[in-house]
C-alpha positions as CSV (number, residue, x, y, z in Angstrom):
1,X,0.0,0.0,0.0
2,X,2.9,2.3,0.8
3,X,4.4,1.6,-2.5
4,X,1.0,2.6,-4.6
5,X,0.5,5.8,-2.1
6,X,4.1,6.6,-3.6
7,X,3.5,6.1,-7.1
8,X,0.5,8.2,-6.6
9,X,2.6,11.4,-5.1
10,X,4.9,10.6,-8.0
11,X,1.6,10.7,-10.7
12,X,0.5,14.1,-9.2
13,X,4.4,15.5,-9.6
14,X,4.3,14.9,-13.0
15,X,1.0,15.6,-13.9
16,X,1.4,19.6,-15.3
17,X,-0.4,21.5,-12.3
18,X,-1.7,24.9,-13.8
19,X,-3.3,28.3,-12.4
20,X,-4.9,30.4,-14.6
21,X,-5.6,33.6,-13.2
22,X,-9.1,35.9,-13.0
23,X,-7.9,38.3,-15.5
24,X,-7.4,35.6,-18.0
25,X,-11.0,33.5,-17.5
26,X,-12.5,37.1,-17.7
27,X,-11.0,37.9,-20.9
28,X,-13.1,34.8,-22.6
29,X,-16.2,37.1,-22.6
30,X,-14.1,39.0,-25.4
31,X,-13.7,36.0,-27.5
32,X,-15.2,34.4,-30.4
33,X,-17.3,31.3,-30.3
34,X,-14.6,29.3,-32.3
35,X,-12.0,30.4,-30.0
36,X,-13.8,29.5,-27.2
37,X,-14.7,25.7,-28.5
38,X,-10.9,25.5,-28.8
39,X,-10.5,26.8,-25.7
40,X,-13.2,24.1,-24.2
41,X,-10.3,21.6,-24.8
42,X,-8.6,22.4,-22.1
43,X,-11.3,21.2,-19.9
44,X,-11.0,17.7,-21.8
45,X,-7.5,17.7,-20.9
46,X,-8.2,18.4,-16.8
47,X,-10.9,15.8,-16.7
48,X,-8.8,13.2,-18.8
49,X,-5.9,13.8,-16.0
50,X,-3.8,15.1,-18.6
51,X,-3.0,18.4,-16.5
52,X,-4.2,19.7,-13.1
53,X,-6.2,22.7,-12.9
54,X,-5.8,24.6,-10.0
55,X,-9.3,26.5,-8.8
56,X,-9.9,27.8,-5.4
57,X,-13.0,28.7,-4.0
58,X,-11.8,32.1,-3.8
59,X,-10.7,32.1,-7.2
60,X,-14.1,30.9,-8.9
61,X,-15.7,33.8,-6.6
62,X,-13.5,36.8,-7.9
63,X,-14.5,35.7,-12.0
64,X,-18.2,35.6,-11.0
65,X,-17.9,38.5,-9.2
66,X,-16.1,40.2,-11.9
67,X,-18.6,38.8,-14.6
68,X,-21.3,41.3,-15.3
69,X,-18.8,44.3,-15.2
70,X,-16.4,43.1,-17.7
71,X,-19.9,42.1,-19.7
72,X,-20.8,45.5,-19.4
73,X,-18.0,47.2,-20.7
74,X,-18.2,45.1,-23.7
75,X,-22.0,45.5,-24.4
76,X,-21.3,49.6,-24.0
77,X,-18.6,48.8,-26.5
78,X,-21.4,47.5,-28.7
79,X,-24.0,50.4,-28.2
80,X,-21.5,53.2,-28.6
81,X,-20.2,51.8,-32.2
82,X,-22.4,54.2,-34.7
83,X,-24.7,53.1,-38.1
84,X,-24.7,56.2,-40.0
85,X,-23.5,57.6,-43.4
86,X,-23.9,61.3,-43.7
87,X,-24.9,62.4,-47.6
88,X,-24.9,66.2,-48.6
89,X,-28.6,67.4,-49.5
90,X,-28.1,67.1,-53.1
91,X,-28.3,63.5,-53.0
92,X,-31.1,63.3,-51.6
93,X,-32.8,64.1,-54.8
94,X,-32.0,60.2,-56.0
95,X,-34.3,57.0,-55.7
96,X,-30.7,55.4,-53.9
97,X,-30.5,58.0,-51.3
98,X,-33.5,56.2,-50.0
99,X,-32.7,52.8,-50.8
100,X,-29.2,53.5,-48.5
101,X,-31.7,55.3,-46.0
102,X,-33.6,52.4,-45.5
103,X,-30.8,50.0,-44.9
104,X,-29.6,51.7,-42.1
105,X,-32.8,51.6,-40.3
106,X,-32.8,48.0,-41.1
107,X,-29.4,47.7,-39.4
108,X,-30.3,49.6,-36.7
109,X,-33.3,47.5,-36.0
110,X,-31.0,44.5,-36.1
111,X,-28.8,45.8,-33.9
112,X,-31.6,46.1,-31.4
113,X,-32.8,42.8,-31.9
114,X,-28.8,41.7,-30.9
115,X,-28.6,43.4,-28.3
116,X,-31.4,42.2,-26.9
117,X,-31.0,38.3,-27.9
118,X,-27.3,38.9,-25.6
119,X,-29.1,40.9,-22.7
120,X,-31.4,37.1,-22.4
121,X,-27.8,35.2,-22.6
122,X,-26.6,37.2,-20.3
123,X,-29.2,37.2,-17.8
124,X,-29.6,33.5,-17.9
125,X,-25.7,32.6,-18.1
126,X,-25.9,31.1,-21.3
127,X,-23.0,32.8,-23.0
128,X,-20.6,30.5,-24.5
129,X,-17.9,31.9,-22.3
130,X,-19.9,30.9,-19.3
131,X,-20.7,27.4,-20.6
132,X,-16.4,27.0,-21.3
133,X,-15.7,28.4,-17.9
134,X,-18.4,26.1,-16.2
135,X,-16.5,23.4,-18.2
136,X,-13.6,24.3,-16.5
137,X,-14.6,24.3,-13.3
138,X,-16.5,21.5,-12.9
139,X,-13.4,19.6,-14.7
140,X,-11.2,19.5,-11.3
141,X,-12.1,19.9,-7.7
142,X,-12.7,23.0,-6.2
143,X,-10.8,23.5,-3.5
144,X,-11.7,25.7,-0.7
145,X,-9.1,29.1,0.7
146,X,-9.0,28.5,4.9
147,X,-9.0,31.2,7.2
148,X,-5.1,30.4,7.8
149,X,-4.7,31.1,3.7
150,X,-6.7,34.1,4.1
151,X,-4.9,35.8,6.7
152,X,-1.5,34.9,5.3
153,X,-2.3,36.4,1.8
154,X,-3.8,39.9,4.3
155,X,-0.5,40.0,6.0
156,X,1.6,39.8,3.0
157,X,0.3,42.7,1.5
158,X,0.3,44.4,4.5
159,X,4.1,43.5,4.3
160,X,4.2,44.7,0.8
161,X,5.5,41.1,-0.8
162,X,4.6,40.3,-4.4
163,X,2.6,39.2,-5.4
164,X,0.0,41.9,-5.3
165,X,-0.5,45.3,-4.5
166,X,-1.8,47.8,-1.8
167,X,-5.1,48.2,-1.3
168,X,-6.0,44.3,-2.5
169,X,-4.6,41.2,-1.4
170,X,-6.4,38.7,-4.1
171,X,-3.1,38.0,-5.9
172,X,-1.6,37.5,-2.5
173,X,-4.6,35.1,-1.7
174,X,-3.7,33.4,-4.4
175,X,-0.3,32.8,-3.9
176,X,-0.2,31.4,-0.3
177,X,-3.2,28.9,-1.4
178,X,-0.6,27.7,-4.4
179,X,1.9,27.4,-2.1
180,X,0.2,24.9,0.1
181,X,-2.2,23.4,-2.5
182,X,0.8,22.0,-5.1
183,X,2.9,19.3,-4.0
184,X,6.3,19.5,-3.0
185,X,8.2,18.8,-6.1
186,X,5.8,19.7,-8.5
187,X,6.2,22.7,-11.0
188,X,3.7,25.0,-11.7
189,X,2.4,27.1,-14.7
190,X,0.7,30.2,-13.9
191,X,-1.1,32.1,-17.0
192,X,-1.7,35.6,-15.8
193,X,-1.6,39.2,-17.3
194,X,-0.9,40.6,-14.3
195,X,2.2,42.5,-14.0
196,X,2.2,41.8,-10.1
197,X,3.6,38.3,-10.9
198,X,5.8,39.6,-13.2
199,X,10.0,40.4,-13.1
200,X,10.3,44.1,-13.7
201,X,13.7,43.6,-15.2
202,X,12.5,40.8,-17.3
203,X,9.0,41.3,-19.4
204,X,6.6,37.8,-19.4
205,X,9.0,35.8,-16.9
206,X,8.1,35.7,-13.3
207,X,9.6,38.0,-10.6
208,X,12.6,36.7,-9.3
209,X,11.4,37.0,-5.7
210,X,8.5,34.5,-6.3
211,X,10.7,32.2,-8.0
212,X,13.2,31.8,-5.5
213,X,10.4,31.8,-2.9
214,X,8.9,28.6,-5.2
215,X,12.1,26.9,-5.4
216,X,13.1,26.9,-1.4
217,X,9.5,25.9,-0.2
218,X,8.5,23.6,-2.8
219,X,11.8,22.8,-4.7
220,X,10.3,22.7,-7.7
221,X,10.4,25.4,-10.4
222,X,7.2,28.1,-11.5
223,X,6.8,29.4,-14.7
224,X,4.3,32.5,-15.9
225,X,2.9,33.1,-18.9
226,X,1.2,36.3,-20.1
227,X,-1.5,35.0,-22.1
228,X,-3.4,31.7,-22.9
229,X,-1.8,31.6,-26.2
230,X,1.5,31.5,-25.3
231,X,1.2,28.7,-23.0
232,X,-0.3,27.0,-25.8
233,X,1.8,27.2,-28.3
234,X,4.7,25.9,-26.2
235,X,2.7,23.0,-24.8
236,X,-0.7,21.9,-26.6
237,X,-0.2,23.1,-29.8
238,X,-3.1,21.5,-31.2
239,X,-5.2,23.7,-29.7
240,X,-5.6,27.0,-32.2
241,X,-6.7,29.7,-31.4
242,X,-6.8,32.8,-33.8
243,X,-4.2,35.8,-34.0
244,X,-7.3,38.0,-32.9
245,X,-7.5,36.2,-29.5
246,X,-3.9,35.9,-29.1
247,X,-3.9,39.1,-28.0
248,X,-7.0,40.4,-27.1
249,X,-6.4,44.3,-27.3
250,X,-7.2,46.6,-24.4
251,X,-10.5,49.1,-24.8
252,X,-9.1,52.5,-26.5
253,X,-9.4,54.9,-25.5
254,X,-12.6,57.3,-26.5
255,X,-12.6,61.1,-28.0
256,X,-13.7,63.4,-26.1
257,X,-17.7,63.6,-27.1
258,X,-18.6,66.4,-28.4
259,X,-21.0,68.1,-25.7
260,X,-22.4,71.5,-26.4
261,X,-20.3,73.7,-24.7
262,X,-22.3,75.7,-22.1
263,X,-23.6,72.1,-20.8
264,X,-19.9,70.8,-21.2
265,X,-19.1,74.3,-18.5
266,X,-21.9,73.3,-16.1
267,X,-20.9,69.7,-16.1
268,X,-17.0,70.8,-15.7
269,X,-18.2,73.0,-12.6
270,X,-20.4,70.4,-11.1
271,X,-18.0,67.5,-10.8
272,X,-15.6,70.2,-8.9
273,X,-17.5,69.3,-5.7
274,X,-19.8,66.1,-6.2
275,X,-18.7,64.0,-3.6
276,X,-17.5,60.5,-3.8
277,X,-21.0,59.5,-2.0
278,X,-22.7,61.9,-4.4
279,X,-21.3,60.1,-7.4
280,X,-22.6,56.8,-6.3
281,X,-26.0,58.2,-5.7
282,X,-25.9,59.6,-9.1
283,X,-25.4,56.2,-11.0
284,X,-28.1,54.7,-8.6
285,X,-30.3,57.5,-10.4
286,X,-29.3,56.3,-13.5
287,X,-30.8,53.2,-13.4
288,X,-34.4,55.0,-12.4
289,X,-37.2,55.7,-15.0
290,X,-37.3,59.6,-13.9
291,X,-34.0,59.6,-16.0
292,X,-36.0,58.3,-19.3
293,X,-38.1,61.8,-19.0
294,X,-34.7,63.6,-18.2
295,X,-33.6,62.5,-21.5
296,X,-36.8,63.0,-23.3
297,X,-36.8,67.0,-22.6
298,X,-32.9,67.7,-23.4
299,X,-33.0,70.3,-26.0
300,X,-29.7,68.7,-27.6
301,X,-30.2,65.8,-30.0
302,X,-26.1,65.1,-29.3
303,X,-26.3,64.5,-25.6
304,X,-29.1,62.7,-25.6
305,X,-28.1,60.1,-27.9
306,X,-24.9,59.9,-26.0
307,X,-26.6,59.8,-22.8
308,X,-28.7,57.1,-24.3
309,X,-26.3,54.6,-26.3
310,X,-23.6,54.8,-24.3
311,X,-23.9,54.9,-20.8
312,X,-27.8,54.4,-19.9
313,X,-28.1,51.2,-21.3
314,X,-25.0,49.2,-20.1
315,X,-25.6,51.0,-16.6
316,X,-29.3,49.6,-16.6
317,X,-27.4,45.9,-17.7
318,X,-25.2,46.1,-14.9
319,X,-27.6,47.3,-12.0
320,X,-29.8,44.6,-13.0
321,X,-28.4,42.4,-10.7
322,X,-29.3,42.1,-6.8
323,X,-26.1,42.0,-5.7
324,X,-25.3,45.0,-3.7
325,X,-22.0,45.8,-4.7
326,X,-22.9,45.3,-8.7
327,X,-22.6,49.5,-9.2
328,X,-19.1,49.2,-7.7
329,X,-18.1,46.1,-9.8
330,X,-19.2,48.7,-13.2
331,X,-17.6,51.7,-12.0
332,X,-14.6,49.3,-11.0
333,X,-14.7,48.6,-14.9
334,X,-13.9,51.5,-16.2
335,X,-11.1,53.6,-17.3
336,X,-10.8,56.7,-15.7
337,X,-11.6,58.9,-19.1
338,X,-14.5,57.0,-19.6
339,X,-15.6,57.5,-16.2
340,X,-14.8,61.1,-16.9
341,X,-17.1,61.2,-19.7
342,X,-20.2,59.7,-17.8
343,X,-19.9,61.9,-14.9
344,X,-19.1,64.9,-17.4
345,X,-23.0,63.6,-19.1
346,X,-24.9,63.1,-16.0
347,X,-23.9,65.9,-13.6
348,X,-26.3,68.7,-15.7
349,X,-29.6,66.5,-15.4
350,X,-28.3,64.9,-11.6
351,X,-28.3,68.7,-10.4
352,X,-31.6,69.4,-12.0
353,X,-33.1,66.4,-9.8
354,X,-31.0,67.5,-6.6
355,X,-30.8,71.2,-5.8
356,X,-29.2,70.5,-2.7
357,X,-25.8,69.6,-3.5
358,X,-25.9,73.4,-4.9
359,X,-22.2,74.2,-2.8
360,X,-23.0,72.0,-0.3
361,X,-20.1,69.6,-1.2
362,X,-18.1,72.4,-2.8
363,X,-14.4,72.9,-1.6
């Protein structure tokens, strides 16, 4: 019996133990639906004991916690893209001035009617991201984070040790549970885009102070990789994925939109003392119908429509949920410029509803 417990421990040693970070499992709600059944694969390989995926408790918790704002910014992605062409007057004398006309209603309407068909998906987690990432999960055990792994991960970012940073110990976390949840011995892979794990000397290898951590406790070596892709490529090559996906580009940033200028003044001046609390209780307005008849009597075609397509409708999407902190997990989301831009939009129609934050919360 001793004998087969050893060849066991030896089995799991060799068997390729992998960690594949939030950021990364997030980042499949911005891929394709072929990429994705490639990606499904990888569940195969867990549950044919071909490698060891490595989910905590804590870890599944942080990607469905993280879900419906990274959904978000994609669907406002979606509503801010634009289906006009702009002809001068004199075509409009021509039968195909109409013809091209009535093709862009026609792909407005289908936009609509896409939108909509995702907003169901989405609301009943039937992406194909979620079914892959439900694949993956259920493919190897879940394994719960103890109190002991959560205070450890707490006091090494209190100590400032990668990785992680201040202000949020989930890297940390997820570095102590690794450290006790892979056999001594046994290497590990960890697919990651997070530049907390990284060297800072040495772009896409690990820092050097995690490494040599690794190698004294566990005496085994750990390797990072930036993206999916590249892990792939190196190790299960028969799993393609295309050059889109490879490297799944960040949101660029938006122009400035163009707001007329005295309401682009008012909004400038408001946001010079909304407080932090006020800004909260303005995106809780947001998702109240009041704000439909706001938007109904602005004078400015412009606004409206920007109001409307891009920030209304993923901020309704996201504070659909129940869960308290869904508002947070949105704002969380975005970049600063974009959030910029909504608070530069609402601030004109939020002081309209609230007279009293008229200097109260100036400086």
């Amino acid at each position: 019996m001793g004998a087969g417990h050893s060849l066991l421990a030896n089995k799991v040693r060799e068997m390729m133990n992998i960690f594949i970070d939030t950021n990364i499992l997030l980042d499949f709600y911005r891929l394709s639906k072929s990429d994705l059944e490639e990606l499904r694969k990888i569940a195969k390989l867990s549950e044919t004991k071909k490698i060891k995926l490595l989910v905590s408790d804590y870890l599944k918790d942080e990607v469905y916690r993280n879900r419906e704002a990274v959904i978000a910014r994609t669907v406002a992605e979606f509503i801010g893209t634009r289906i006009e062409l702009t002809l001068p007057p004199i075509f409009k004398a021509y039968p195909e001035y109409e013809a091209i006309s009535k093709l862009i209603r026609e792909l407005k309407k289908i936009k609509e009617a896409l939108l909509d068909a995702i907003k169901k998906d989405i609301r009943k987690s039937a992406l194909v991201a979620d079914s892959v990432i439900a694949d993956l999960f259920k493919s190897t055990d879940i394994i719960p984070v103890s109190e002991d792994v959560l205070r450890a991960g707490i006091d090494r970012t209190h100590h400032a040790k990668p990785p992680g940073k201040r202000g949020s110990c989930g890297d940390s976390v997820h570095w102590e549970w690794l450290l006790r949840s892979v056999p001594k011995k046994a290497d590990l892979f960890i697919i990651s885009n997070d530049k907390d794990y990284e060297s800072p000397l040495q772009p896409d290898k690990i820092s050097a102070y995690l490494s040599e951590e690794w190698r004294i406790k566990k005496t085994s070596k750990c390797t990072l990789y930036s993206s999916l892709a590249s892990f792939l490529k190196d190790h299960f090559p028969n799993i393609k994925i295309s050059e889109e996906a490879k490297s799944v580009p960040a949101t660029e940033k938006k122009s400035q939109p163009a707001f007329p200028s005295l309401a682009h003044e008012i909004a400038n001046a408001a946001i010079d003392y909304l407080s932090v609390n006020r800004v909260g209780d303005m995106f809780r307005e947001l998702a109240k119908n009041p704000l439909q008849e706001a938007l109904l009597s602005i004078e400015s075609t412009p606004l409206q429509q920007i109001l409307k397509d891009s920030y209304v409708s993923p901020l309704q999407l996201a504070l659909e949920s129940a869960e308290k902190n869904s508002i947070q997990q949105y704002l969380e989301s975005l970049k600063a410029n974009q959030l910029q831009e909504i608070l530069k939009a609402a601030a004109p129609i939020m002081l309209k509803k609230d007279p009293e934050t008229s200097g109260e919360n100036k400086k």
